[in-house]
N, C-alpha and C positions, 0 to 999 in steps of 0.2 A: 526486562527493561519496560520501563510504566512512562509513557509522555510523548513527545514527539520530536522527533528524531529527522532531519534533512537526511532526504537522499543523494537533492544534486539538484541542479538546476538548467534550464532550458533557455539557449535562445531564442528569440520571438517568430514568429512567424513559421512554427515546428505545428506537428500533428502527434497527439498522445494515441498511438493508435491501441495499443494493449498494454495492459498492467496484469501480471502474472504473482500468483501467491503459491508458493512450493512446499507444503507443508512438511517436511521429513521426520521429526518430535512432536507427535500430539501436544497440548499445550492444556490446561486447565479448562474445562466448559465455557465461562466465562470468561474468559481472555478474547479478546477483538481489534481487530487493524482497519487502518481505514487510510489511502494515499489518494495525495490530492494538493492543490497547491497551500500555500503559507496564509492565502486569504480565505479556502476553502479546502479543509483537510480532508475532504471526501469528495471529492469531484470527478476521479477517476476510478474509487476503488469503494464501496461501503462495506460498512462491518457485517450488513448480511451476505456480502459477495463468497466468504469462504467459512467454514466452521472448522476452527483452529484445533479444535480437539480430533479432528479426525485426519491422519496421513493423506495428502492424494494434493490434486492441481488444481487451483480457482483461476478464472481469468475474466477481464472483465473488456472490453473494444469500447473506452469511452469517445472518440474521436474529437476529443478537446483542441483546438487549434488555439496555439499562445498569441499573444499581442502585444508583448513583450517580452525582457527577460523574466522567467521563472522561477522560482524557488520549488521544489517540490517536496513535500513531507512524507512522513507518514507518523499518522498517530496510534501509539500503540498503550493498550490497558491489559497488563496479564498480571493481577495480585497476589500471584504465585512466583515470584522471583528464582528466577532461573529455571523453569519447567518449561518445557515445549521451545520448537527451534523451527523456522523459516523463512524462507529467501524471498527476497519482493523482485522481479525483474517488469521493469518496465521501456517499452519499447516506442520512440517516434522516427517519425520522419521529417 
């Protein structure tokens, strides 16, 4: 999948405290994620946070606090349709 894609959303006054990338399917070299809110798709997680071509755990402790309700994204580019596989868990309080 190529675009970006709603996780889910937050109510206000929350703390993003870690955004986890679980790679289990290498994914093409060029392939990259990025989560973060709908006005800023990279705010929690950027595309140099994990290298998608490789098996293993990215995490990133943005400590973003909302200020309202949120939308969260994530935006994903793999030009390789259907190659590589991974799970985004993202964690507040």
């Amino acid at each position: 999948t190529t675009g970006t894609q709603t996780i889910g959303f937050i109510s206000s006054d929350r703390t993003v405290i870690s955004v986890r990338v679980l790679v289990t399917t290498a994914s093409p070299a060029d392939a990259e994620v990025t989560v973060g809110t709908s006005s800023s798709a990279s705010s929690f997680f950027e595309s140099r946070d994990a290298i998608l071509s490789q098996i293993g755990q990215y995490t990133t402790n943005p400590d973003y606090r909302t200020t309202g309700y949120t939308e969260v994204v994530a935006e994903i580019t793999n030009p390789t349709q259907g190659a590589g596989q991974f799970t985004i868990i993202l964690t507040y309080v």
